[in-house]
PDB file of N, CA, C and O in Angstrom:
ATOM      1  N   UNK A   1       2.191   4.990  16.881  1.00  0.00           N
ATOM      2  CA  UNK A   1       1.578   3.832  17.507  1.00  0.00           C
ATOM      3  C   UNK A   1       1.130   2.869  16.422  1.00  0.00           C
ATOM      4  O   UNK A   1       0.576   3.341  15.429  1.00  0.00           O
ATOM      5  N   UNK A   2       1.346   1.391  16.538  1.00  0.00           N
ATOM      6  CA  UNK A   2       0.929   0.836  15.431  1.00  0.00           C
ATOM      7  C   UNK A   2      -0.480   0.136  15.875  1.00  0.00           C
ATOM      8  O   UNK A   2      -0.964   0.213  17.004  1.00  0.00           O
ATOM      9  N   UNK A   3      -0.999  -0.509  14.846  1.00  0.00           N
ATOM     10  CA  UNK A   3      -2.478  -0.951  14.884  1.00  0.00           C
ATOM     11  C   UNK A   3      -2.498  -1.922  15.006  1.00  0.00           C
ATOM     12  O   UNK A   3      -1.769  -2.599  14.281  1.00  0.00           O
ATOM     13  N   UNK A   4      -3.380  -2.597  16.037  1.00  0.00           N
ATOM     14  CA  UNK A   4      -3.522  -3.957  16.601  1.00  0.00           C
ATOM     15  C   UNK A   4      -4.108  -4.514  16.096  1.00  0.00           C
ATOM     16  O   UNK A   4      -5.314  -4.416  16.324  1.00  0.00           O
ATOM     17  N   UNK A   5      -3.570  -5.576  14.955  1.00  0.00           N
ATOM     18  CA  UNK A   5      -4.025  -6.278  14.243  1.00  0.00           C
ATOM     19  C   UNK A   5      -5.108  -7.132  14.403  1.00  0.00           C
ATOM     20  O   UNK A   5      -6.208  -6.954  13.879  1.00  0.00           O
ATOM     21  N   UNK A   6      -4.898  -7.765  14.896  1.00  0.00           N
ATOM     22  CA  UNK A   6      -6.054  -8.756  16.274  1.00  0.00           C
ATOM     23  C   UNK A   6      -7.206  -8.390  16.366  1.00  0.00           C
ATOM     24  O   UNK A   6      -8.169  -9.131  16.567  1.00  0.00           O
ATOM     25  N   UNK A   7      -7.238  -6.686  16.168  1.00  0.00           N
ATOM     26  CA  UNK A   7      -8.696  -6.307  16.429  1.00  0.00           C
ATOM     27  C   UNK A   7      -9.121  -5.157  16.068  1.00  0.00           C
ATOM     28  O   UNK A   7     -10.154  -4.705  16.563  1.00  0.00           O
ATOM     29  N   UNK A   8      -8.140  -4.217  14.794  1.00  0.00           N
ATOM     30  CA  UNK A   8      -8.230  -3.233  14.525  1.00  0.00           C
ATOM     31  C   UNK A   8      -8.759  -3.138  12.833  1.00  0.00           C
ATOM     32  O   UNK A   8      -9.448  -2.408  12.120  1.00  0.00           O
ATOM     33  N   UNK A   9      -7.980  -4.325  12.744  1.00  0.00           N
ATOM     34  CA  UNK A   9      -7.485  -4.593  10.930  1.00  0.00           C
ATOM     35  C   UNK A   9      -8.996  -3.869  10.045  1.00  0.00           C
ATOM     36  O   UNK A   9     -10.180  -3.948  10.371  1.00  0.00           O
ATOM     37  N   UNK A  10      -8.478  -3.314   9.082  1.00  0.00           N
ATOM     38  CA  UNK A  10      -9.794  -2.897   8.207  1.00  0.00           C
ATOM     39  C   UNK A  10      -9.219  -3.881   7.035  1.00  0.00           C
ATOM     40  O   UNK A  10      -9.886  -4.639   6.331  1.00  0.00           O
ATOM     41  N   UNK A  11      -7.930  -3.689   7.011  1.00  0.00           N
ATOM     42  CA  UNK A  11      -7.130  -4.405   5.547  1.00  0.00           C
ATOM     43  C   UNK A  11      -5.876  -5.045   6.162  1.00  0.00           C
ATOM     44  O   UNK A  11      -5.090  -4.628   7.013  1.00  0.00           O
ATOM     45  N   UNK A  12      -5.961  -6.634   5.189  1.00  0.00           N
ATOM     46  CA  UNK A  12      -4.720  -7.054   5.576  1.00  0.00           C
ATOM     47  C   UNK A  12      -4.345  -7.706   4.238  1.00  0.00           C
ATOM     48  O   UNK A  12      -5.133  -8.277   3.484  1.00  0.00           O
ATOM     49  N   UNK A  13      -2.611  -7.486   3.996  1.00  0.00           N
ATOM     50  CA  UNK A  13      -2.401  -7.811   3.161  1.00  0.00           C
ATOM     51  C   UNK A  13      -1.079  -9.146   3.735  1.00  0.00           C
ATOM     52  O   UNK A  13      -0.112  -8.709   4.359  1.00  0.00           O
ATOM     53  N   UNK A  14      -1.149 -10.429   3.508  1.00  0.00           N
ATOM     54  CA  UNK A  14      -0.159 -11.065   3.816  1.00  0.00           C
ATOM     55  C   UNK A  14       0.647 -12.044   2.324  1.00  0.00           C
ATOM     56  O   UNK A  14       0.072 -12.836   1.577  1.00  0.00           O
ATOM     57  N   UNK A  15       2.109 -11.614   2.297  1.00  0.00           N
ATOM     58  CA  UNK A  15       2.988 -11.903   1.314  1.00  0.00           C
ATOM     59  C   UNK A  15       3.349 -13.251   1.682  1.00  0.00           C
ATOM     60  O   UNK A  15       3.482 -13.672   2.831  1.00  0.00           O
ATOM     61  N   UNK A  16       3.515 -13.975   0.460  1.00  0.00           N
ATOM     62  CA  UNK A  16       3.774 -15.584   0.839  1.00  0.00           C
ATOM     63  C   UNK A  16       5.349 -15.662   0.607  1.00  0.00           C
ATOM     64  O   UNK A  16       5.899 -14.645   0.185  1.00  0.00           O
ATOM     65  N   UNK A  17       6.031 -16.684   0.831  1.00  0.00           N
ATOM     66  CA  UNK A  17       7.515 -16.908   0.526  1.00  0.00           C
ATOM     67  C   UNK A  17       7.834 -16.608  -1.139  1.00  0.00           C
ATOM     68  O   UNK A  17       8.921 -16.370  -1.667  1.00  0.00           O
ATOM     69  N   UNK A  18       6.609 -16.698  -1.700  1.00  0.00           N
ATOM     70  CA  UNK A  18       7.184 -16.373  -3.668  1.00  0.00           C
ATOM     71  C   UNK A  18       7.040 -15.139  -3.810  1.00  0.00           C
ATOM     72  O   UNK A  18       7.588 -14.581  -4.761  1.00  0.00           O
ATOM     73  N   UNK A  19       6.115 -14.286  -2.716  1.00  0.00           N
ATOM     74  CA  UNK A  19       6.384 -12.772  -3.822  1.00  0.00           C
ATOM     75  C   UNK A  19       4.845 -12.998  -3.365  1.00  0.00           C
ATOM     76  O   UNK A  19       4.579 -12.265  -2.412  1.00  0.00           O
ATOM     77  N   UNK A  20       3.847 -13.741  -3.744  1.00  0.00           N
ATOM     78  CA  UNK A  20       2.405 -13.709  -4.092  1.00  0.00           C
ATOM     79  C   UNK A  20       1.644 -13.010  -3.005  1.00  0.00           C
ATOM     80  O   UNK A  20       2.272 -13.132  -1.953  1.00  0.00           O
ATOM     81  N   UNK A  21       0.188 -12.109  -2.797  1.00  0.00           N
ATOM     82  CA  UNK A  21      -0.019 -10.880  -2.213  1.00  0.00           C
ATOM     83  C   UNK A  21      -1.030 -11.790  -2.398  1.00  0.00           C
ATOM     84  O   UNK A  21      -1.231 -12.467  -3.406  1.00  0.00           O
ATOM     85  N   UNK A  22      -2.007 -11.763  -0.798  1.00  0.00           N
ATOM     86  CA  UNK A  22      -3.157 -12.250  -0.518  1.00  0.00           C
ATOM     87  C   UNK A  22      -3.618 -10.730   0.286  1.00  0.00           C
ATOM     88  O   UNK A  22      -3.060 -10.109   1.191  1.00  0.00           O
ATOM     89  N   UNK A  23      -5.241 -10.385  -0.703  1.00  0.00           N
ATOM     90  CA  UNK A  23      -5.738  -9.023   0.382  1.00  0.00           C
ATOM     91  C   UNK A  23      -6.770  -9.191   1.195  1.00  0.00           C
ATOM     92  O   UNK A  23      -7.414 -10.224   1.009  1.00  0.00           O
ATOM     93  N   UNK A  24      -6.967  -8.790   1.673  1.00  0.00           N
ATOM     94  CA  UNK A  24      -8.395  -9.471   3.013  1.00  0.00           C
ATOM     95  C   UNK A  24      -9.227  -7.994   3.323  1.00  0.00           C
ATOM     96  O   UNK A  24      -8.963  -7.461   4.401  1.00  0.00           O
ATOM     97  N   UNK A  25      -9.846  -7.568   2.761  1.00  0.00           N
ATOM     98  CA  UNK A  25     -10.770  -6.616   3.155  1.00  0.00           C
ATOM     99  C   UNK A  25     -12.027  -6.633   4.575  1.00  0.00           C
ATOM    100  O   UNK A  25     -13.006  -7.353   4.380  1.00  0.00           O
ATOM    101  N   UNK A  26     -11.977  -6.027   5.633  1.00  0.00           N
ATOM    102  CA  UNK A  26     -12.625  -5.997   6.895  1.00  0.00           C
ATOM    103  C   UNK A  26     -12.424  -7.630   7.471  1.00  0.00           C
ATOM    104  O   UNK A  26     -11.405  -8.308   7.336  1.00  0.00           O
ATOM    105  N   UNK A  27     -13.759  -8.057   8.178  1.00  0.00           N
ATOM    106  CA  UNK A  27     -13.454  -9.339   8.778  1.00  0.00           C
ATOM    107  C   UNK A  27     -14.150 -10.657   7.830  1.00  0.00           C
ATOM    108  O   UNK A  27     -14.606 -11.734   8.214  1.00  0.00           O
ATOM    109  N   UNK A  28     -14.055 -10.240   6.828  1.00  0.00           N
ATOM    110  CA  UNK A  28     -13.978 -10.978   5.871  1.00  0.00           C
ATOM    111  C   UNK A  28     -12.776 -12.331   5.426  1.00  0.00           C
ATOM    112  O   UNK A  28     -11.677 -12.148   4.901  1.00  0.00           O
ATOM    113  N   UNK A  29     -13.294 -13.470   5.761  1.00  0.00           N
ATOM    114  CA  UNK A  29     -12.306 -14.682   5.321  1.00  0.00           C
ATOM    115  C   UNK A  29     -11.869 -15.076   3.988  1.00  0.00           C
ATOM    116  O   UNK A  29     -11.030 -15.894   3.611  1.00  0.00           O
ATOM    117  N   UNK A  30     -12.789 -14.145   3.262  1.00  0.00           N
ATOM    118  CA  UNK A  30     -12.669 -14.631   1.413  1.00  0.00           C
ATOM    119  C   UNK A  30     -11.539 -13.099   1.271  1.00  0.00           C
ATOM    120  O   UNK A  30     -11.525 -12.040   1.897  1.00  0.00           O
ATOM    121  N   UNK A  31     -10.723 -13.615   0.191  1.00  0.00           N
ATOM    122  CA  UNK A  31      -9.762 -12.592  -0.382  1.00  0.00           C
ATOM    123  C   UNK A  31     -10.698 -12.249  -0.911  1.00  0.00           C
ATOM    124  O   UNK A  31     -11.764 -12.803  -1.179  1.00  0.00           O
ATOM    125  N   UNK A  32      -9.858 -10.215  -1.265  1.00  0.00           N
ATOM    126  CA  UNK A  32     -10.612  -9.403  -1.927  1.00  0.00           C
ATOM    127  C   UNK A  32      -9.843  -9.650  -3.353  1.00  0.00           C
ATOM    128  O   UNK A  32     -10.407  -9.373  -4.411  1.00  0.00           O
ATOM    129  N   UNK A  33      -8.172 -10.331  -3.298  1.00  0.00           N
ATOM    130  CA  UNK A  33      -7.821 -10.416  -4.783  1.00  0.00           C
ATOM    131  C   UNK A  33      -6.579 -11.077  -3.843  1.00  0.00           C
ATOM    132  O   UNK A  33      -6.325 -10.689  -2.703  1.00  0.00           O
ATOM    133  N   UNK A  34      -5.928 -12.052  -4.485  1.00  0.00           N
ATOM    134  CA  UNK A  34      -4.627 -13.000  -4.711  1.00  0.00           C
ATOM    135  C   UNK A  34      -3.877 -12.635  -5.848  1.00  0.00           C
ATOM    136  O   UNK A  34      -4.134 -11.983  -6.860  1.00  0.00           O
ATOM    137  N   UNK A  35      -2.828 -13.257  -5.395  1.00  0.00           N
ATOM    138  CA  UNK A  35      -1.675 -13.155  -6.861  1.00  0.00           C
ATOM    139  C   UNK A  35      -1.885 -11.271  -7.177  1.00  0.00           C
ATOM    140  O   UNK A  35      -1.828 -10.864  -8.337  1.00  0.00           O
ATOM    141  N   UNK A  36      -2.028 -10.672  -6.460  1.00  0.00           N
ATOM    142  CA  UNK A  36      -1.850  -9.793  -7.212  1.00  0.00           C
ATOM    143  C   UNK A  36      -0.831  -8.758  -6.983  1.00  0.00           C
ATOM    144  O   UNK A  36      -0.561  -8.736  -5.782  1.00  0.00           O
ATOM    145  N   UNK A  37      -0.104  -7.825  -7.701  1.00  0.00           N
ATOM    146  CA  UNK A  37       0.666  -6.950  -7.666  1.00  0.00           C
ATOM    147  C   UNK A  37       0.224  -5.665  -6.256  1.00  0.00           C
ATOM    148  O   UNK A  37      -0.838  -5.488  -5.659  1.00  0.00           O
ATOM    149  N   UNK A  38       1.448  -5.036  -6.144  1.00  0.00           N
ATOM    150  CA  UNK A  38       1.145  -4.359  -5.378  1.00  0.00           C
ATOM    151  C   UNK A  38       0.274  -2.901  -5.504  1.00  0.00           C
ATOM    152  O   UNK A  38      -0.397  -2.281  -4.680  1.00  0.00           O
ATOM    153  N   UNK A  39       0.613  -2.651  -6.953  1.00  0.00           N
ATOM    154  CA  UNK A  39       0.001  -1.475  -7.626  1.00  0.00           C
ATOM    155  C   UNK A  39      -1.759  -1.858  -7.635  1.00  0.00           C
ATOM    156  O   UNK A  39      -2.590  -0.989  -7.374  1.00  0.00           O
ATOM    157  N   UNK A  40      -2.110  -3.178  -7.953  1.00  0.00           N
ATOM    158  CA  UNK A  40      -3.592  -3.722  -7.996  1.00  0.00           C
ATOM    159  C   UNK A  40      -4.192  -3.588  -6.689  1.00  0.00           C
ATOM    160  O   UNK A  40      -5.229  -2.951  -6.501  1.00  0.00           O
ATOM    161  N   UNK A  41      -3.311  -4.398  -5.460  1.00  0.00           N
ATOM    162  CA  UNK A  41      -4.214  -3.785  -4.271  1.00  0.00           C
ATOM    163  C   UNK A  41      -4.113  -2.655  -3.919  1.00  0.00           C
ATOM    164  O   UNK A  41      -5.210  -2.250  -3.534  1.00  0.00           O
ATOM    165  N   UNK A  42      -3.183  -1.759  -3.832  1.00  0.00           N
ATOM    166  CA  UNK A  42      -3.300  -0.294  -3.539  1.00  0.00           C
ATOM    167  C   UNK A  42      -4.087   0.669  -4.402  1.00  0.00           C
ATOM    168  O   UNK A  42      -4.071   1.889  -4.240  1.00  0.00           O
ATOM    169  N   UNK A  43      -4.723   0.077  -5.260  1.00  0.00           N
ATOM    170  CA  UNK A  43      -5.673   0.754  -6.239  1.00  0.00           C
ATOM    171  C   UNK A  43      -7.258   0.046  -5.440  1.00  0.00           C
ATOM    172  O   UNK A  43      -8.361   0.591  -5.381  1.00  0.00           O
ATOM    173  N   UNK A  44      -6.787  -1.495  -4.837  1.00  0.00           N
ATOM    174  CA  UNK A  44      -8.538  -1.567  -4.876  1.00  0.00           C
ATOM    175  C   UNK A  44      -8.584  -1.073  -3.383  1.00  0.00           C
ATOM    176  O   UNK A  44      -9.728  -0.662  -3.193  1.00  0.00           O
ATOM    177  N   UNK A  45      -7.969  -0.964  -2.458  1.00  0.00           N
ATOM    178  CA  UNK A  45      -7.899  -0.211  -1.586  1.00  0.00           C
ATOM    179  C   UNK A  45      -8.377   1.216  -1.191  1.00  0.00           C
ATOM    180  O   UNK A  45      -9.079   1.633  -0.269  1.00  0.00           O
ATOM    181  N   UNK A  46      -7.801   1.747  -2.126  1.00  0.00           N
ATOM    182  CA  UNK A  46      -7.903   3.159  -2.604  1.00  0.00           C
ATOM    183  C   UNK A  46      -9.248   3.455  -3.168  1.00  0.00           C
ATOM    184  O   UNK A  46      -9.902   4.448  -2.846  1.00  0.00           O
ATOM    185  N   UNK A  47      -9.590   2.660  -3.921  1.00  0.00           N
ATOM    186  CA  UNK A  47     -11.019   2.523  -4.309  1.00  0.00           C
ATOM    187  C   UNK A  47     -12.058   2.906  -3.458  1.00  0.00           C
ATOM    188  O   UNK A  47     -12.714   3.947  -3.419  1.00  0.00           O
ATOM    189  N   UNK A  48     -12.117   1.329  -2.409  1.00  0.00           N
ATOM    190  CA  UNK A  48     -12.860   1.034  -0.969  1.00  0.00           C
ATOM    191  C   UNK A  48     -12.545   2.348  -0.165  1.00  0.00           C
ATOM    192  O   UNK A  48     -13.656   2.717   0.216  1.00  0.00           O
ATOM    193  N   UNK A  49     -11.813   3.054   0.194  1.00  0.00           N
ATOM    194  CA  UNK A  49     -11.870   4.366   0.938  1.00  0.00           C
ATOM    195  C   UNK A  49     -12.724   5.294   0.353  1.00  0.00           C
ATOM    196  O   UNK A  49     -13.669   5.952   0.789  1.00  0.00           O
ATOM    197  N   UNK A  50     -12.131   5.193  -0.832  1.00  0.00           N
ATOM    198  CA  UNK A  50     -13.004   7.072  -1.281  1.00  0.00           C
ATOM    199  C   UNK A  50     -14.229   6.014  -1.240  1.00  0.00           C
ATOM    200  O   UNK A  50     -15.047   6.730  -0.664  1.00  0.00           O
ATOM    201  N   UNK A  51     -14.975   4.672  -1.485  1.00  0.00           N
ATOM    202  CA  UNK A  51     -16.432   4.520  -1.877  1.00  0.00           C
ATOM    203  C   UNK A  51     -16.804   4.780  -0.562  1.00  0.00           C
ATOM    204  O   UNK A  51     -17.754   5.536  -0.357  1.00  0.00           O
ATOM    205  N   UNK A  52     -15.899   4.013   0.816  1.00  0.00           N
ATOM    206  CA  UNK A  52     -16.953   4.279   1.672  1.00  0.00           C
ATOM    207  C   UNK A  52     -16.737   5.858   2.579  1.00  0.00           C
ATOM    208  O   UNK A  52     -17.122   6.000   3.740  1.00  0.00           O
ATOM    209  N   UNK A  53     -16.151   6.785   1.888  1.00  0.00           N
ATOM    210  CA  UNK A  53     -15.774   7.889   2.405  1.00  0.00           C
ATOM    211  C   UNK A  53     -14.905   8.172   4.215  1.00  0.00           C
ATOM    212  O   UNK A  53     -15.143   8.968   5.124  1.00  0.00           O
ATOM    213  N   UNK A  54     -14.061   7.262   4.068  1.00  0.00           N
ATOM    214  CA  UNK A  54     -13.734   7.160   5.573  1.00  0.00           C
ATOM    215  C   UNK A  54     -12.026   6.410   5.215  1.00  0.00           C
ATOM    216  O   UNK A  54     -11.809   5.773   4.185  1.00  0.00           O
ATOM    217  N   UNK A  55     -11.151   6.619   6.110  1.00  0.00           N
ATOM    218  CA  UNK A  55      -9.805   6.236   5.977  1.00  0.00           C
ATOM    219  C   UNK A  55      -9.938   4.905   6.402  1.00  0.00           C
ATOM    220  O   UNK A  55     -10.853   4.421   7.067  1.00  0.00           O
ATOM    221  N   UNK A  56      -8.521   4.135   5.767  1.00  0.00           N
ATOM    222  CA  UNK A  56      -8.704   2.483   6.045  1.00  0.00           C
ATOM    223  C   UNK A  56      -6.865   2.490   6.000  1.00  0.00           C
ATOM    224  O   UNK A  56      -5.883   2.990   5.451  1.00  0.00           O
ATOM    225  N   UNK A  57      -7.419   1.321   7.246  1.00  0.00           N
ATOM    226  CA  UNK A  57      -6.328   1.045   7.968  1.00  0.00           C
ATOM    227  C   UNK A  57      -5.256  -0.037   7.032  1.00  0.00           C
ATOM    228  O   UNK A  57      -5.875  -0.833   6.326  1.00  0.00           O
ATOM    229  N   UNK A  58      -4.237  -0.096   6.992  1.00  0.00           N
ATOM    230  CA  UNK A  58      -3.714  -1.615   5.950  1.00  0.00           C
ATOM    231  C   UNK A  58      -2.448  -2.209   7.032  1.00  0.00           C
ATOM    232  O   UNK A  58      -1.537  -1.518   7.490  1.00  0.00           O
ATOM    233  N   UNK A  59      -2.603  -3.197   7.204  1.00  0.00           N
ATOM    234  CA  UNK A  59      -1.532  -4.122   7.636  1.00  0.00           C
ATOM    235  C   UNK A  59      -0.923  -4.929   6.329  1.00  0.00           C
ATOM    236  O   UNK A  59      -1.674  -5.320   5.436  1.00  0.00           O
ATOM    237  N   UNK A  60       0.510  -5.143   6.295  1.00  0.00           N
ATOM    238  CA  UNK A  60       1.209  -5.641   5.705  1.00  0.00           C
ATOM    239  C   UNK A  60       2.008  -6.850   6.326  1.00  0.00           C
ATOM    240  O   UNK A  60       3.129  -6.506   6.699  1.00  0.00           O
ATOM    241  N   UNK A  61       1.705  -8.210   6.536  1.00  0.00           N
ATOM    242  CA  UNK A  61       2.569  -8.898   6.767  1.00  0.00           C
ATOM    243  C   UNK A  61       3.999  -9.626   6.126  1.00  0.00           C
ATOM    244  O   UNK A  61       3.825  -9.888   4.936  1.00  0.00           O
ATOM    245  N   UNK A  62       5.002  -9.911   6.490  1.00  0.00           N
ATOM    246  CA  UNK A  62       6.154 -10.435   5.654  1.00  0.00           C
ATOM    247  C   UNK A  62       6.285 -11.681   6.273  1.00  0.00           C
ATOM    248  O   UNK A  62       6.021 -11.907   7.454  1.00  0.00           O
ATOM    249  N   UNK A  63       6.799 -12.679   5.255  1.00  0.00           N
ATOM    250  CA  UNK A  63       7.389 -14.113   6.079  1.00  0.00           C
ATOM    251  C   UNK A  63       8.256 -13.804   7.058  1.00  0.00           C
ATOM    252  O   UNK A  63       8.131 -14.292   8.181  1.00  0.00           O
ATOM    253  N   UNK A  64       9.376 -12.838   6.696  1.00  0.00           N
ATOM    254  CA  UNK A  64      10.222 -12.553   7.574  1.00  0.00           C
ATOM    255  C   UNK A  64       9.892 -12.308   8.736  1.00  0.00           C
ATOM    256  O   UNK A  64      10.576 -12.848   9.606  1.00  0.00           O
ATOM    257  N   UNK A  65       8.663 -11.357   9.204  1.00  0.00           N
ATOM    258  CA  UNK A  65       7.928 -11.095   9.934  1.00  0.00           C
ATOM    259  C   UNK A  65       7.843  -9.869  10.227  1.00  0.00           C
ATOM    260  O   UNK A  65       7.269  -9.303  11.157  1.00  0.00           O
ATOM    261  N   UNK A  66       8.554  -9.424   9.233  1.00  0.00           N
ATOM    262  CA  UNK A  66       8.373  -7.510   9.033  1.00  0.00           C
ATOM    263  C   UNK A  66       7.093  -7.302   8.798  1.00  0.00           C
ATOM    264  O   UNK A  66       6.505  -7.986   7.961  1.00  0.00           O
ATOM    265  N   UNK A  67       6.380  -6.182   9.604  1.00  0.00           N
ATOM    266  CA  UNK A  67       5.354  -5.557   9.665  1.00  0.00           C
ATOM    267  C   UNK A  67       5.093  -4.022   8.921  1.00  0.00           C
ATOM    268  O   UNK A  67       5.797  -3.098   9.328  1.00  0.00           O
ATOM    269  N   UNK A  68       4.434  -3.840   8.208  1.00  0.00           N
ATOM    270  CA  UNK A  68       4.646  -2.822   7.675  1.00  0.00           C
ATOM    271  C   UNK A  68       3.053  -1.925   7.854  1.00  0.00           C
ATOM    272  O   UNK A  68       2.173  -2.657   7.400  1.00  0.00           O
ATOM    273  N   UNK A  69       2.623  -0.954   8.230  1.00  0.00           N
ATOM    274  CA  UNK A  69       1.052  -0.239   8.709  1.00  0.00           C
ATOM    275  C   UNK A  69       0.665   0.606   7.896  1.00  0.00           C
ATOM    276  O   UNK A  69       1.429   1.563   8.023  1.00  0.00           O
ATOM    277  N   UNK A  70      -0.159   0.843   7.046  1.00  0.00           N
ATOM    278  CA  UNK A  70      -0.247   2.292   6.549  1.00  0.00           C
ATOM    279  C   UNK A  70      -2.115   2.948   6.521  1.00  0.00           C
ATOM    280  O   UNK A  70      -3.073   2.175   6.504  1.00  0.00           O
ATOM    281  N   UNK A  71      -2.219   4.151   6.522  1.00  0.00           N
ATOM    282  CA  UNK A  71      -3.393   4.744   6.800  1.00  0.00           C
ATOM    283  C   UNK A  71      -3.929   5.315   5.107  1.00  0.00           C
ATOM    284  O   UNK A  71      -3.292   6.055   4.357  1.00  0.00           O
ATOM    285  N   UNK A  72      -4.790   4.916   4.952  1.00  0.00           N
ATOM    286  CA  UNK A  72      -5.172   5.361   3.287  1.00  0.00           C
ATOM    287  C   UNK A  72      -6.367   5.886   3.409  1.00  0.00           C
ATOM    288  O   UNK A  72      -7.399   5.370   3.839  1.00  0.00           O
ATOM    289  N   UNK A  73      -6.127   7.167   2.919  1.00  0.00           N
ATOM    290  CA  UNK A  73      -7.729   8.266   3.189  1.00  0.00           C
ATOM    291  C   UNK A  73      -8.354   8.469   1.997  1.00  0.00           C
ATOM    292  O   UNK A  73      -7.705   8.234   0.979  1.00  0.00           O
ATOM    293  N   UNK A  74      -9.546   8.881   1.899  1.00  0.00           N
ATOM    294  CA  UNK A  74     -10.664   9.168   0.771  1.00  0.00           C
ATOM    295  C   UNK A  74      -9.968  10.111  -0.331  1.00  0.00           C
ATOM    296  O   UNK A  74     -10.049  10.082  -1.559  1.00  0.00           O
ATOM    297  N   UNK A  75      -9.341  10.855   0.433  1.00  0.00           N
ATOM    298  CA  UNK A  75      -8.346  11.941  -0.413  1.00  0.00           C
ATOM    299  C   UNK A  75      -7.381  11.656  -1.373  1.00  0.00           C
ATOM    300  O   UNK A  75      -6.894  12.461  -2.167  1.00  0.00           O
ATOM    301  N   UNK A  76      -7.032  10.025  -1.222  1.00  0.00           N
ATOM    302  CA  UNK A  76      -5.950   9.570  -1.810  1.00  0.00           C
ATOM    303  C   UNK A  76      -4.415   9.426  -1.052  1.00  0.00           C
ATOM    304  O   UNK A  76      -3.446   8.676  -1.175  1.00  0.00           O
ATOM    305  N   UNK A  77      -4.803  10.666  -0.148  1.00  0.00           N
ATOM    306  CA  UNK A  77      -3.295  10.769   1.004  1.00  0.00           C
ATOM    307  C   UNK A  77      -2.962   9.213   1.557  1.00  0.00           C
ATOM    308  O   UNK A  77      -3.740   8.264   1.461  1.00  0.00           O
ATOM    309  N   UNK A  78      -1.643   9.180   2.147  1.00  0.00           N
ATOM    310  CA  UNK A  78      -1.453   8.080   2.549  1.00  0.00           C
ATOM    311  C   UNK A  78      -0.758   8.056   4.019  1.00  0.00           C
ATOM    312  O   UNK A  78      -1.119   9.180   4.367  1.00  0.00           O
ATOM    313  N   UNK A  79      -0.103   7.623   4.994  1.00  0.00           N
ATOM    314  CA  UNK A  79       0.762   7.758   5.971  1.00  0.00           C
ATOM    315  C   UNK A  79       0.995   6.668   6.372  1.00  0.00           C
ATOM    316  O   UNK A  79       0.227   5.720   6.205  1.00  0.00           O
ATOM    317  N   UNK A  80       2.476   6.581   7.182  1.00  0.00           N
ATOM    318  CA  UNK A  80       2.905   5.284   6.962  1.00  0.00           C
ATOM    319  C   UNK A  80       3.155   5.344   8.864  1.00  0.00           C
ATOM    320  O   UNK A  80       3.485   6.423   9.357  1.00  0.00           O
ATOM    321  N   UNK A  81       2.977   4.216   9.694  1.00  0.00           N
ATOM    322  CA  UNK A  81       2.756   4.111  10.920  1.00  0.00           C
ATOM    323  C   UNK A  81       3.909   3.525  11.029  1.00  0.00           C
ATOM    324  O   UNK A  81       4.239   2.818  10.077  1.00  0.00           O
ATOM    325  N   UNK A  82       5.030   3.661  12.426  1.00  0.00           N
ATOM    326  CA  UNK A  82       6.139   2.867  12.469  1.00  0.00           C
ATOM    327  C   UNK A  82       5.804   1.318  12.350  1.00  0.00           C
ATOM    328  O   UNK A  82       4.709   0.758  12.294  1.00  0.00           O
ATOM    329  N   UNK A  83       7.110   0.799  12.330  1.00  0.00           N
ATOM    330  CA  UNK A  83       6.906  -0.848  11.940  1.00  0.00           C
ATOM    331  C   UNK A  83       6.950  -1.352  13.547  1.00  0.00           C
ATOM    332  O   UNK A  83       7.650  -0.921  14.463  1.00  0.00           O
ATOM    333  N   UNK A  84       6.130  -2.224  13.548  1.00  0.00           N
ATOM    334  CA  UNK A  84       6.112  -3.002  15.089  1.00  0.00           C
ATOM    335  C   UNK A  84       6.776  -3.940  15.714  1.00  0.00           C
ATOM    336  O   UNK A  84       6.943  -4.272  16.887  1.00  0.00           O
ATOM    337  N   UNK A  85       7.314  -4.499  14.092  1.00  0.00           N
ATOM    338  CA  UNK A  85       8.497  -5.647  14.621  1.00  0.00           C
ATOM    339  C   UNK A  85       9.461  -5.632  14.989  1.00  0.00           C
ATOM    340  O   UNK A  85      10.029  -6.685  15.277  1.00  0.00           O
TER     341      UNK A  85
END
C-alpha cells in the first residue's frame, strides 16, 4: 500500500528537471537541505529516525512523475513500498 502523501508525508524529497534534490522534513515549508546528493539526504534522514527513535516515512517525487516510497527505521533497516504511479 503506498502512503498518502497529502497527509501522511513525514519526508519528502522532490527532484527538479537538473538532477537537484529538495528535502522537506515533517510539515515543515523550509528545506531540511537542497542541492544535495542522494547519499546526504539518506544520511540526514537516517539521522532524524534513530534521534527521534521511531520509523519515517520518505516520499520521492520525479518530474516524470514516478513515485518512489520508502520506510526508514531507527535500526537503519529500510523497505521499499510499491510505486503508485
Amino acid at each position: 500500500m503506498a502512503v498518502d502523501t497529502d497527509t501522511a508525508t513525514q519526508a519528502k524529497i522532490v527532484v527538479d528537471d537538473g538532477g537537484a534534490l529538495t528535502l522537506f522534513i515533517g510539515d515543515s515549508a523550509e528545506p531540511a537541505a537542497e542541492d544535495a546528493t542522494n547519499i546526504a539526504v539518506l544520511r540526514i534522514l537516517m539521522d532524524r529516525a534513530e534521534k527521534l527513535e521511531r520509523s519515517l516515512t520518505v516520499a520521492t517525487e520525479y518530474p516524470s512523475g514516478h513515485s518512489t516510497y520508502y520506510t526508514l527505521r531507527p535500526d537503519g533497516t529500510m523497505d521499499a513500498e510499491p510505486d503508485a504511479s
